[in-house]
C-alpha positions in Angstrom: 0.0 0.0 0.0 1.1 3.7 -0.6 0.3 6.6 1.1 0.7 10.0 -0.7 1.0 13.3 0.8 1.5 16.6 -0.9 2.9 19.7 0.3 3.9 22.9 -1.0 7.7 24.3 -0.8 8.5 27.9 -2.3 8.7 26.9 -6.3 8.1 22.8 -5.7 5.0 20.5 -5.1 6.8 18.0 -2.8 4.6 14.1 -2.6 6.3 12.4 0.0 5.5 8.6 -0.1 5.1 6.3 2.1 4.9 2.6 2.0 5.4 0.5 -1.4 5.6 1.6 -4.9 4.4 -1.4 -7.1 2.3 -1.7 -9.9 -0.7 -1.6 -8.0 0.2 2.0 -6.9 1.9 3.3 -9.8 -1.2 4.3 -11.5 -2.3 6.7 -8.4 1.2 8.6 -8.2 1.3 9.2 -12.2 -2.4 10.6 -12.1 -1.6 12.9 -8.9 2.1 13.8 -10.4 0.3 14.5 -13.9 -2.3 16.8 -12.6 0.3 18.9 -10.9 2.7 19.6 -13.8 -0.2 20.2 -15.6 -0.8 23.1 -13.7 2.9 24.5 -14.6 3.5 25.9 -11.1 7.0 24.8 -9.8 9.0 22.0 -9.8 7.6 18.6 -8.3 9.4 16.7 -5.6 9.5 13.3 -5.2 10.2 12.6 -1.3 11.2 8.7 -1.3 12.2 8.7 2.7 9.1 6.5 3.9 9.4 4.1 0.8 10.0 0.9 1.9 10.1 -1.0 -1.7 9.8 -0.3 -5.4 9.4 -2.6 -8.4 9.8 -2.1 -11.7 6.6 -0.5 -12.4 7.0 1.9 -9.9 10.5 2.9 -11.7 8.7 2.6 -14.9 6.2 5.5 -13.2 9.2 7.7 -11.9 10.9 7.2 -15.6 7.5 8.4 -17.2 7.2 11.1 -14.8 10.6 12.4 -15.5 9.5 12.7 -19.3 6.2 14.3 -18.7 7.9 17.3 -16.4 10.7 17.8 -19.1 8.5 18.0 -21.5 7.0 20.8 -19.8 9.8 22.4 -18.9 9.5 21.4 -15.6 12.5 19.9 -13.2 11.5 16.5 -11.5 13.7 15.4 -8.5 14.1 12.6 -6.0 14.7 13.1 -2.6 15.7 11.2 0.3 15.9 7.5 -1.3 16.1 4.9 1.1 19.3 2.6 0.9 17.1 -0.4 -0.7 15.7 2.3 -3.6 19.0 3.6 -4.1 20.5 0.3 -4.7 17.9 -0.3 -7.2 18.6 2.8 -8.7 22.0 2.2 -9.1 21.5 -1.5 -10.6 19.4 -0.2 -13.2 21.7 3.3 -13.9 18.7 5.3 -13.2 20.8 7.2 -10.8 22.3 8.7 -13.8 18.8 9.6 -15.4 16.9 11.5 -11.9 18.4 14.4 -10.4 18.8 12.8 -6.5 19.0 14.9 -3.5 19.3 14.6 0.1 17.4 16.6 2.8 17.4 15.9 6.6 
C-alpha cells in the first residue's frame, strides 16, 4: 500500500511517499504527479524517505514522470531515497537519469 501526501515548498509540489511503490500503486502517483505539472506551477518533488520498496513499475512511473515534467519544462527530483531504492537505482543506472537529493 502507498500513502501519498503533498505539500507545498517555495517553487516545488513535494509528494512524499510512504509505504510501497508497485504496480498496484503506480497508477495513483502518475495521475496525482500528472495533474500537478499540468498546472505549470514549480517544480515537483518526489520525497522517497518513507518508501520501503519499489518494483519495476514503480520505476517505470518515476521514468515516465521524469519525461512528462521535461517536456514541460519542468525539473523532477528525487529526494531522500532509502538505501534499498537507491541500490535499485543504481543496478538499473537510473541514478544517472533523476536528479537525486538529500534533505534531513
Amino acid at each position: 500500500m502507498l500513502a501519498i501526501d503533498v505539500t507545498d515548498e517555495a517553487t516545488s509540489k513535494v509528494f512524499n511517499l510512504r509505504g510501497t511503490l508497485d504496480s498496484l500503486e503506480a497508477g495513483e502517483l502518475k495521475k496525482l504527479v500528472r495533474a500537478a505539472i499540468a498546472t505549470g506551477q514549480g517544480d515537483v518533488v518526489i520525497d522517497l524517505a518513507e518508501t520501503s520498496f519499489a518494483d519495476s513499475a514503480g520505476l517505470g512511473a518515476l521514468v515516465a514522470l521524469q519525461k512528462t515534467a521535461a517536456a514541460a519544462g519542468m525539473r523532477l527530483r528525487l529526494r531522500n531515497l532509502r538505501e534499498n531504492v537507491r541500490a535499485l537505482m543504481e543496478l538499473t543506472r537510473l541514478h544517472r537519469f533523476f536528479e537525486i537529493e538529500e534533505v534531513a
